[in-house]
Biopython code that builds the backbone (N, CA, C, O; Angstrom):
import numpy as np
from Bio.PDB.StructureBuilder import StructureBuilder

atoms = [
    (1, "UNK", "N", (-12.544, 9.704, -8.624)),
    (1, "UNK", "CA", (-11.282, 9.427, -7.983)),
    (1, "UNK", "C", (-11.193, 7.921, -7.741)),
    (1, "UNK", "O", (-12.122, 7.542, -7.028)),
    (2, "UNK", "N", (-10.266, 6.834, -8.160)),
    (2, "UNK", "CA", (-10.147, 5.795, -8.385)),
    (2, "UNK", "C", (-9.417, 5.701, -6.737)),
    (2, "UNK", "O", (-9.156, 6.685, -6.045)),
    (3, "UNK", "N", (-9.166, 4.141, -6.321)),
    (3, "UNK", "CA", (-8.664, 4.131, -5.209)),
    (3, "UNK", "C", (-7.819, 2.573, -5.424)),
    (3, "UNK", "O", (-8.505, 1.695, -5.946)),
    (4, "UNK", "N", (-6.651, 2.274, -5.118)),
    (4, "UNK", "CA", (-6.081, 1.331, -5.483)),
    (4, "UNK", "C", (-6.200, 0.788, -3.619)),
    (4, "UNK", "O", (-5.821, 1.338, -2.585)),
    (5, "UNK", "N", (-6.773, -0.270, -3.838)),
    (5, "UNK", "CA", (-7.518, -1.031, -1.963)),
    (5, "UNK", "C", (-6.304, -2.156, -1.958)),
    (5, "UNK", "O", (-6.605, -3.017, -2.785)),
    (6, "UNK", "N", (-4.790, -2.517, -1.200)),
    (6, "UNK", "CA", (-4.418, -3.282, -1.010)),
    (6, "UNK", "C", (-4.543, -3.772, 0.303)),
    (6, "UNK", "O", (-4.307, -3.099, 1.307)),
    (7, "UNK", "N", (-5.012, -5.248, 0.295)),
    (7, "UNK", "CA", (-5.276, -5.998, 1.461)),
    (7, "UNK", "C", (-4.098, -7.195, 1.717)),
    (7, "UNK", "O", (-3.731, -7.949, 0.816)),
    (8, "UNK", "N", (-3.510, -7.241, 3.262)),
    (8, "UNK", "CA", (-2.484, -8.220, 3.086)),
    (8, "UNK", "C", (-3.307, -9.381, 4.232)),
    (8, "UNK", "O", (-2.705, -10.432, 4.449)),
    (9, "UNK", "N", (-4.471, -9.182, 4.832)),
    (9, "UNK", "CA", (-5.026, -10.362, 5.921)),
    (9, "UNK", "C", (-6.115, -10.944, 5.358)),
    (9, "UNK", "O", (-6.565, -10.171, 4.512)),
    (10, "UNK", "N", (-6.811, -12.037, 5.435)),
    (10, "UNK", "CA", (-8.532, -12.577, 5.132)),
    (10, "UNK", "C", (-8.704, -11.798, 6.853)),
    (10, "UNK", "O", (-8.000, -11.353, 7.759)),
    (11, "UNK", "N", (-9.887, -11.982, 6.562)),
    (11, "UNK", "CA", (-11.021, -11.261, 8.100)),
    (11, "UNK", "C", (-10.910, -10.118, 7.888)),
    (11, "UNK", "O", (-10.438, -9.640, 6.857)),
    (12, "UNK", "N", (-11.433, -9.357, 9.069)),
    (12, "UNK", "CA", (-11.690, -7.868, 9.602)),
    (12, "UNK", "C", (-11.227, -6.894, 8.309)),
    (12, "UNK", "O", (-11.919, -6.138, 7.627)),
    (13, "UNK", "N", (-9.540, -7.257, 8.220)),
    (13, "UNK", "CA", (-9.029, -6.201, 7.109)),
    (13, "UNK", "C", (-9.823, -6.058, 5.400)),
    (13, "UNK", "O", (-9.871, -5.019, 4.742)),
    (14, "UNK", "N", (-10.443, -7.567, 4.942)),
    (14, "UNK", "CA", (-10.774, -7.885, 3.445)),
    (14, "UNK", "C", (-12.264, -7.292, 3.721)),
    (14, "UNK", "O", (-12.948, -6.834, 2.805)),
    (15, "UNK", "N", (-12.802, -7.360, 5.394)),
    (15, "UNK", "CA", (-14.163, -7.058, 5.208)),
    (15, "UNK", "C", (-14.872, -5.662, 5.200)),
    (15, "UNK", "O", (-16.038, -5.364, 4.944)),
    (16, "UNK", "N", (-13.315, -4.563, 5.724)),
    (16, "UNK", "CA", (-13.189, -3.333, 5.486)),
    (16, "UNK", "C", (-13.210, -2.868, 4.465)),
    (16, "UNK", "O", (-13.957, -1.997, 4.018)),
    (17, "UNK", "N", (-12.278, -3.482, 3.940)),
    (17, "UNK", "CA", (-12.148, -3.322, 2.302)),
    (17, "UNK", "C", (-13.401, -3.329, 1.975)),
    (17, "UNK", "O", (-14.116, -2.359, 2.227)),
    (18, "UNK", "N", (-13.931, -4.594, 1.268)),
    (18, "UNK", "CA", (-15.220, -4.873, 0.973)),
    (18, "UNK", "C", (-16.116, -3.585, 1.077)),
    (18, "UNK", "O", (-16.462, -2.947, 0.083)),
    (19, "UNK", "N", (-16.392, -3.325, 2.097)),
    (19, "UNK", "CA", (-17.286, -2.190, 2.602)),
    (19, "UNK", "C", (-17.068, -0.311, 2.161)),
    (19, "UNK", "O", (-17.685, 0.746, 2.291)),
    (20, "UNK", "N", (-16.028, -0.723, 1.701)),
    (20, "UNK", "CA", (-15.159, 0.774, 1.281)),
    (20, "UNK", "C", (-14.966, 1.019, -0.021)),
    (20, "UNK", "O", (-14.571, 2.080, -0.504)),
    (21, "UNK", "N", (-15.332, -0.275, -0.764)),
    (21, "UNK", "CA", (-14.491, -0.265, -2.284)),
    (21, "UNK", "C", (-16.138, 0.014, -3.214)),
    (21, "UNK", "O", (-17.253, -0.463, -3.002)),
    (22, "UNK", "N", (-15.792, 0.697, -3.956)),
    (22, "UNK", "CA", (-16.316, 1.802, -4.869)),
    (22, "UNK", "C", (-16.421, 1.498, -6.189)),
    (22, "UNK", "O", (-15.396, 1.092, -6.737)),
    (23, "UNK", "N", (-17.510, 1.607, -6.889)),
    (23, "UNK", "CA", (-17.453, 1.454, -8.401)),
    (23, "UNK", "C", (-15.891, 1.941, -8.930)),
    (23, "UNK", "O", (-15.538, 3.013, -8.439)),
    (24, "UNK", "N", (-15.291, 1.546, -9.503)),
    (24, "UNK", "CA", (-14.062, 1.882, -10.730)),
    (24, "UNK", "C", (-12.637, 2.069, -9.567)),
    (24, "UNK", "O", (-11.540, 2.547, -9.855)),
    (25, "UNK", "N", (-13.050, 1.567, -8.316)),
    (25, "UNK", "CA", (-11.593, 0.842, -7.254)),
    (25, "UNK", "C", (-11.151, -0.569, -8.153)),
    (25, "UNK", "O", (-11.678, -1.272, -9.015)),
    (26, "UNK", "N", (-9.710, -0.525, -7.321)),
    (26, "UNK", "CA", (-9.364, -1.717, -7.672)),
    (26, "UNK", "C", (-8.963, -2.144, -6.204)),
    (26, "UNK", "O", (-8.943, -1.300, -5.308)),
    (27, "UNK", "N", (-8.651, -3.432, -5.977)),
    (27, "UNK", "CA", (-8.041, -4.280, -5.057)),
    (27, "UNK", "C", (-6.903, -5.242, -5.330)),
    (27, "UNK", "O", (-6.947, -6.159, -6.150)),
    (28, "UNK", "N", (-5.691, -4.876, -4.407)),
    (28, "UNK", "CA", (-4.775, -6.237, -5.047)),
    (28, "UNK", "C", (-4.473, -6.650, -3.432)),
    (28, "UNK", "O", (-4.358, -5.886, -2.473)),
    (29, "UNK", "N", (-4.382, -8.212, -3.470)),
    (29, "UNK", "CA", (-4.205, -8.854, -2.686)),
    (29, "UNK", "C", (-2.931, -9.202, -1.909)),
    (29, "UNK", "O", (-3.143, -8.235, -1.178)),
    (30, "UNK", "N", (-2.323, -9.476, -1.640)),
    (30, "UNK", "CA", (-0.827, -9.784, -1.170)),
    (30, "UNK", "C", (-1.022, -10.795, 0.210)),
    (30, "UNK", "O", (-2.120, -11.018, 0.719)),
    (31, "UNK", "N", (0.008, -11.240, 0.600)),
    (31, "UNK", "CA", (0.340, -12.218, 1.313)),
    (31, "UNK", "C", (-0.837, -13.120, 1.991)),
    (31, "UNK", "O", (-1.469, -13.887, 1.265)),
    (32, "UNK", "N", (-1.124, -13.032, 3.345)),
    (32, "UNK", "CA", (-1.964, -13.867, 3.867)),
    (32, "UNK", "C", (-3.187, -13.456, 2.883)),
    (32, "UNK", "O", (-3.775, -14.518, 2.678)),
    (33, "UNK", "N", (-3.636, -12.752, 2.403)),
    (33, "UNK", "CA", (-4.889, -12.012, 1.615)),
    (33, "UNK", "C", (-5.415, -12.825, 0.315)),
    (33, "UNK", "O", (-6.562, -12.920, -0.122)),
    (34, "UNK", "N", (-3.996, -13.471, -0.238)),
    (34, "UNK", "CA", (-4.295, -14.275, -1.248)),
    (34, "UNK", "C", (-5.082, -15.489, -1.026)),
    (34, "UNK", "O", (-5.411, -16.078, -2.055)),
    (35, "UNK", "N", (-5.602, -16.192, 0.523)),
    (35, "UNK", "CA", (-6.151, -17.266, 0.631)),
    (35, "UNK", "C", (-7.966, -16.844, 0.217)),
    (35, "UNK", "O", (-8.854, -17.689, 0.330)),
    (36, "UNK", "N", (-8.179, -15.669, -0.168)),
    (36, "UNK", "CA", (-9.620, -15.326, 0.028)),
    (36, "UNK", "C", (-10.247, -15.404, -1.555)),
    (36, "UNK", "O", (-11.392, -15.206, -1.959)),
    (37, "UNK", "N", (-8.741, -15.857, -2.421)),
    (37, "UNK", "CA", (-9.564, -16.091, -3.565)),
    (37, "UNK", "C", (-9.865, -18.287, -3.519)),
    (37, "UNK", "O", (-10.206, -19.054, -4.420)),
    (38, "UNK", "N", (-9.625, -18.463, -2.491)),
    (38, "UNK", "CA", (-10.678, -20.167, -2.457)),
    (38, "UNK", "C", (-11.704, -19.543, -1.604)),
    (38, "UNK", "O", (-11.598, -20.270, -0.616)),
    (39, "UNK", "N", (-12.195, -19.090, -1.448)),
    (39, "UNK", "CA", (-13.770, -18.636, -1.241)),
    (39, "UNK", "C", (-14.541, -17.785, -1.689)),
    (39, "UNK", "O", (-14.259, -17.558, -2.866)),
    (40, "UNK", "N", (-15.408, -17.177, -1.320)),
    (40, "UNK", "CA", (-16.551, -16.430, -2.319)),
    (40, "UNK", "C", (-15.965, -15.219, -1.447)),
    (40, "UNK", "O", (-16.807, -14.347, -1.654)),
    (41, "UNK", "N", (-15.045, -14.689, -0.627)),
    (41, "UNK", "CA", (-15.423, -13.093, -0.376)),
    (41, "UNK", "C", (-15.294, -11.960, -1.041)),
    (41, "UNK", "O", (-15.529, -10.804, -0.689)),
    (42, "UNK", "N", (-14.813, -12.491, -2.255)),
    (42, "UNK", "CA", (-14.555, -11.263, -2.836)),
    (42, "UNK", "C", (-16.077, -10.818, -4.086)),
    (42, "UNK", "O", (-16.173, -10.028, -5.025)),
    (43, "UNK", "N", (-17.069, -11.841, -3.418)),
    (43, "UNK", "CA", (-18.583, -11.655, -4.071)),
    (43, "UNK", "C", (-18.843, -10.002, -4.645)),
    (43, "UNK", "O", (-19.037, -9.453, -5.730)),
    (44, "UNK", "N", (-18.701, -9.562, -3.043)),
    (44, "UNK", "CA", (-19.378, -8.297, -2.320)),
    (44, "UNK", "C", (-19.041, -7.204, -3.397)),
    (44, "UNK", "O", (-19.814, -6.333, -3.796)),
    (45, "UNK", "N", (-17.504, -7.448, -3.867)),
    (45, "UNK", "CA", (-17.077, -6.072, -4.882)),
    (45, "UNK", "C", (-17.783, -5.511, -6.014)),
    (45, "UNK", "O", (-18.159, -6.321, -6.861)),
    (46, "UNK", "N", (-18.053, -4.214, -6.206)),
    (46, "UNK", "CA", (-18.838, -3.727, -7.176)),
    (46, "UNK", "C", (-18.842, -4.647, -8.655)),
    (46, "UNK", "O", (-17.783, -5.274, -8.629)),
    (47, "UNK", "N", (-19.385, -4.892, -9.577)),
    (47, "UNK", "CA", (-19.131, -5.466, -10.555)),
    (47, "UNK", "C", (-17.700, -5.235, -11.312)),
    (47, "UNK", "O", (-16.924, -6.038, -11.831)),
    (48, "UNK", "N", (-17.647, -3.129, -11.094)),
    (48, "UNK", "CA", (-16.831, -2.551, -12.375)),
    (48, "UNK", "C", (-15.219, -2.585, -11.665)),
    (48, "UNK", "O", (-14.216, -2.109, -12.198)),
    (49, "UNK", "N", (-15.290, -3.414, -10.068)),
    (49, "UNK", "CA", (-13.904, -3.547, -9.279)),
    (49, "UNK", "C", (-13.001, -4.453, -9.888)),
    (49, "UNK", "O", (-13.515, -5.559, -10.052)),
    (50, "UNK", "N", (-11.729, -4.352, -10.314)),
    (50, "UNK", "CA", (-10.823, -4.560, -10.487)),
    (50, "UNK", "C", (-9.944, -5.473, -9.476)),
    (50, "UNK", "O", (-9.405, -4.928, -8.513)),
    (51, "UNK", "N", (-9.808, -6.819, -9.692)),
    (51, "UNK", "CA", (-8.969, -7.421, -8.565)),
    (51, "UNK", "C", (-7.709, -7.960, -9.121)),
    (51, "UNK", "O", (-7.720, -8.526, -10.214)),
    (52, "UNK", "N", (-6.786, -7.839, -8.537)),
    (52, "UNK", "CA", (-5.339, -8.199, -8.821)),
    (52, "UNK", "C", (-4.899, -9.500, -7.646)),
    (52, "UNK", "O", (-5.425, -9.980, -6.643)),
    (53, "UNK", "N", (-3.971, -9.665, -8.218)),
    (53, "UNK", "CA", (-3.199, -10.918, -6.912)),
    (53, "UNK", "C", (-1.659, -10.714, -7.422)),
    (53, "UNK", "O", (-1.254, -10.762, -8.584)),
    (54, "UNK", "N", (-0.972, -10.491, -6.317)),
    (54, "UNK", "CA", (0.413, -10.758, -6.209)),
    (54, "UNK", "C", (0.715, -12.175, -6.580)),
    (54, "UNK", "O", (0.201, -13.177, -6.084)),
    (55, "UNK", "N", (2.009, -12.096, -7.926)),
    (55, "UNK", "CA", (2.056, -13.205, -7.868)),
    (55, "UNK", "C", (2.764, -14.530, -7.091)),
    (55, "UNK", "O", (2.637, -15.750, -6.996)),
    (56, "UNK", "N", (3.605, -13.412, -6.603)),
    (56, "UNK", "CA", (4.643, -14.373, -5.750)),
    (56, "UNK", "C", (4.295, -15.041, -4.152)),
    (56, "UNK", "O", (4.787, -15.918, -3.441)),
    (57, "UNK", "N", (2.851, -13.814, -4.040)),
    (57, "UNK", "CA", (2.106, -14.771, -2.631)),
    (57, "UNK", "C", (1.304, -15.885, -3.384)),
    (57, "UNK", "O", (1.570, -17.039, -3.050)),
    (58, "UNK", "N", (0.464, -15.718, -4.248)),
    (58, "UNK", "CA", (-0.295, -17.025, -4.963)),
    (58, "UNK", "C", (0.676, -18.060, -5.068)),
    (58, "UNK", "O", (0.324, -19.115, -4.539)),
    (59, "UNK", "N", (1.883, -18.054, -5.643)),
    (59, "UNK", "CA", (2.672, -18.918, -5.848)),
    (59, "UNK", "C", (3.474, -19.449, -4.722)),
    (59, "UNK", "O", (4.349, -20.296, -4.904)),
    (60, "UNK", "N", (3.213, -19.008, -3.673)),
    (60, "UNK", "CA", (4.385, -19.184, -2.414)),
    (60, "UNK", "C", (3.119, -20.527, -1.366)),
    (60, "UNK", "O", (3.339, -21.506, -0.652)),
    (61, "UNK", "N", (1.861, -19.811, -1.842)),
    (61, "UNK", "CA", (0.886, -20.347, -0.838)),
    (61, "UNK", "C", (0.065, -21.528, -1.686)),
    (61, "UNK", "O", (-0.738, -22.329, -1.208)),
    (62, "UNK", "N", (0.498, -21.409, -3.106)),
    (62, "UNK", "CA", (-0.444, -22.281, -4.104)),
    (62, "UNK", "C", (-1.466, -22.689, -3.970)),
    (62, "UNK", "O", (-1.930, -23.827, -3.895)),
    (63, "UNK", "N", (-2.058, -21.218, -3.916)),
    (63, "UNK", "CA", (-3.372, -20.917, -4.189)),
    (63, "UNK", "C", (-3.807, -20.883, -5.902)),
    (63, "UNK", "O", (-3.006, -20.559, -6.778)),
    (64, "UNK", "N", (-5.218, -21.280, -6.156)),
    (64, "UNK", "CA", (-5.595, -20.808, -7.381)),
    (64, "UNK", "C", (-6.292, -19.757, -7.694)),
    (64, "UNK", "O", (-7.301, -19.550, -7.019)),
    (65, "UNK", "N", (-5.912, -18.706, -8.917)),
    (65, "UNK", "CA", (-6.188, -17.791, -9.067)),
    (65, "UNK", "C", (-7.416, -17.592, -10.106)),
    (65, "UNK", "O", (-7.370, -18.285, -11.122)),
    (66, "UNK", "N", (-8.167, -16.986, -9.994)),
    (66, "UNK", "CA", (-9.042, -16.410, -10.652)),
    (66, "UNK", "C", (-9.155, -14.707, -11.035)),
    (66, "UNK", "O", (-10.041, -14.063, -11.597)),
    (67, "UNK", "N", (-7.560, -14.238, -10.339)),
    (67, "UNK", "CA", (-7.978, -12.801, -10.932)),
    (67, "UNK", "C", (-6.213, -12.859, -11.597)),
    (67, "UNK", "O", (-5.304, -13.622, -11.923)),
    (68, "UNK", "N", (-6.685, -11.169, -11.457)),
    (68, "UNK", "CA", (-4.662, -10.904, -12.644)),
    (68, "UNK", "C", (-3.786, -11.173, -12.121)),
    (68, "UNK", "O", (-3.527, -10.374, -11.221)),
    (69, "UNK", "N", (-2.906, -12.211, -12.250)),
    (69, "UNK", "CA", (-1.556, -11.789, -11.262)),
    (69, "UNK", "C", (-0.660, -10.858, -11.796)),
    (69, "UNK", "O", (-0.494, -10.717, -13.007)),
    (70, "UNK", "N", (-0.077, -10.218, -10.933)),
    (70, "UNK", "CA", (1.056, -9.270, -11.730)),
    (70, "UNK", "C", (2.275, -9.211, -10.182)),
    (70, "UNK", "O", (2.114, -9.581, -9.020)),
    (71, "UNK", "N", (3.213, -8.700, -10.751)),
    (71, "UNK", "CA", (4.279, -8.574, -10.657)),
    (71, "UNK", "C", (4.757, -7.161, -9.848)),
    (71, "UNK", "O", (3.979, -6.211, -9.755)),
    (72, "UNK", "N", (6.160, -7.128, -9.257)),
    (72, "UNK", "CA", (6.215, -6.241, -8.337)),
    (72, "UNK", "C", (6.487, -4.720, -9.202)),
    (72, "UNK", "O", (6.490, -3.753, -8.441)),
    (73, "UNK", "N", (6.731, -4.361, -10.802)),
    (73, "UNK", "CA", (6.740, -3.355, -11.402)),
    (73, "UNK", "C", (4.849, -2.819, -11.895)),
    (73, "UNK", "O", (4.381, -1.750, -12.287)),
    (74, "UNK", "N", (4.226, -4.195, -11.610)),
    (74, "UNK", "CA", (3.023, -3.492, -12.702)),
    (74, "UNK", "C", (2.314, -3.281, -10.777)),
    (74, "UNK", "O", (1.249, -2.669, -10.696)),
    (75, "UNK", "N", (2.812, -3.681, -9.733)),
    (75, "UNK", "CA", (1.934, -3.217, -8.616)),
    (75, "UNK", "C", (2.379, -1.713, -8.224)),
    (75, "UNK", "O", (1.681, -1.037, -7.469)),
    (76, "UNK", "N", (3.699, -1.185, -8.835)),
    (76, "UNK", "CA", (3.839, 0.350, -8.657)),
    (76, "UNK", "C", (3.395, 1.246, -9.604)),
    (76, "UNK", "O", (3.419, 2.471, -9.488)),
    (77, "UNK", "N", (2.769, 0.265, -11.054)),
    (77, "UNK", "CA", (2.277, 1.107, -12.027)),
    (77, "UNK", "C", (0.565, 0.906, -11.728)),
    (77, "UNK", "O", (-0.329, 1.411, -12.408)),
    (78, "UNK", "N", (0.427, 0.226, -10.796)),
    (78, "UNK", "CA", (-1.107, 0.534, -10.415)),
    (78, "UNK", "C", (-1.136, 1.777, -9.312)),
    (78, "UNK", "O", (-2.002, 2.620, -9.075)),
    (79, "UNK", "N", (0.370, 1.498, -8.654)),
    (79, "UNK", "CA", (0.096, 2.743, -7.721)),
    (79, "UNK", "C", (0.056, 4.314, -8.196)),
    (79, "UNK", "O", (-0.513, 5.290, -7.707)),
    (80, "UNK", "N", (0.834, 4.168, -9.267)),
    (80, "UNK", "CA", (0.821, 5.743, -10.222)),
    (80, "UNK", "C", (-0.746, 5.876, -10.625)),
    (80, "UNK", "O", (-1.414, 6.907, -10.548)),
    (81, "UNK", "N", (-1.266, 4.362, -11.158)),
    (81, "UNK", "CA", (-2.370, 4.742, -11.756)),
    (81, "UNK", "C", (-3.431, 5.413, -11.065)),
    (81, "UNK", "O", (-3.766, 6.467, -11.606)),
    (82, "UNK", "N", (-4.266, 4.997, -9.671)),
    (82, "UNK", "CA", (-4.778, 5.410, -8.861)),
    (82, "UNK", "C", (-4.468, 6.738, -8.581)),
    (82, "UNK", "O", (-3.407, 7.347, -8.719)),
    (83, "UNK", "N", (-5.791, 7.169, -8.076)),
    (83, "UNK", "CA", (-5.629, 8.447, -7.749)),
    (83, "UNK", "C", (-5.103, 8.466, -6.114)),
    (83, "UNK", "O", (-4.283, 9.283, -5.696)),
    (84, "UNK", "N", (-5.728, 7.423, -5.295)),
    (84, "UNK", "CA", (-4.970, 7.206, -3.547)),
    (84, "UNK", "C", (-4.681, 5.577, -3.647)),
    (84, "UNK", "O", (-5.200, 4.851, -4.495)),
    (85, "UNK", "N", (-3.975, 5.244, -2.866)),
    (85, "UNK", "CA", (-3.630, 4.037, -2.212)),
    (85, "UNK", "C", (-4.026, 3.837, -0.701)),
    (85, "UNK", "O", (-3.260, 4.348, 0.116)),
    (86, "UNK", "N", (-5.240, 3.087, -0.173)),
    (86, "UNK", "CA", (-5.279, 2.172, 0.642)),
    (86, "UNK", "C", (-4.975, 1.312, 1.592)),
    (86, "UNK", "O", (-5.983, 0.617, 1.471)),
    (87, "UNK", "N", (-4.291, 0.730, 2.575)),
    (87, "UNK", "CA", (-4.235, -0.295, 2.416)),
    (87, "UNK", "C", (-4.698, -1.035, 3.878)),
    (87, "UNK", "O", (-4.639, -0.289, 4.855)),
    (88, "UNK", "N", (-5.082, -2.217, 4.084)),
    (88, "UNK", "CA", (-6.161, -2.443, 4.574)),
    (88, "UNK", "C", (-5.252, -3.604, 5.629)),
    (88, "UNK", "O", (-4.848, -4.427, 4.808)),
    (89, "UNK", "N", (-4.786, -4.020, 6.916)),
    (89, "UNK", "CA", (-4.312, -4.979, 7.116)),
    (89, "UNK", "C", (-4.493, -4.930, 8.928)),
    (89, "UNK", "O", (-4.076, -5.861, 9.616)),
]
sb = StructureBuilder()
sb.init_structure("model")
sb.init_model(0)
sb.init_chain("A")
sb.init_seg("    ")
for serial, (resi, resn, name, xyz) in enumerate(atoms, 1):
    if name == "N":
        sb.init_residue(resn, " ", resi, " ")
    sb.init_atom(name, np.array(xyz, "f"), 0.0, 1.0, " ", f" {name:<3s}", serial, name[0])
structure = sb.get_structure()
């Protein structure tokens, strides 16, 4: 059972996450959440985890990205994809 983990805070909420997320989860980031890709927290995630970034918070906060950005149609086709939705804030 896959789990689609959306996080919208850095702290407490990303470190829940972290702690919850599962070989073959994914995580997508959104608003304040997007500042956690300029640091290492997203180390902790299984190797086979999947991370996404909203693109319009990366771009609003101009942050740099290192994972997928996508868009507000492919974040409801991750939600079909998953078997539950998450979300962590």
């Amino acid at each position: 059972m896959s789990i689609l983990h959306t996080v919208n805070k850095p702290g407490q909420p990303l470190a829940l996450c972290l702690r919850a997320a599962s070989s073959g989860d994914s995580v997508l980031l959104i608003e304040e959440a997007v500042y956690e890709l300029m640091g290492r927290g997203l180390d902790a995630l299984p190797d086979d985890c999947a991370v996404f970034v909203m693109k319009a918070d990366a771009m609003a906060r101009g942050v740099q990205v290192r994972a997928e950005l996508i868009d507000y149609e492919r974040f409801v086709a991750l939600c079909v994809e998953h078997d539950q939705v998450l979300s962590w804030f």
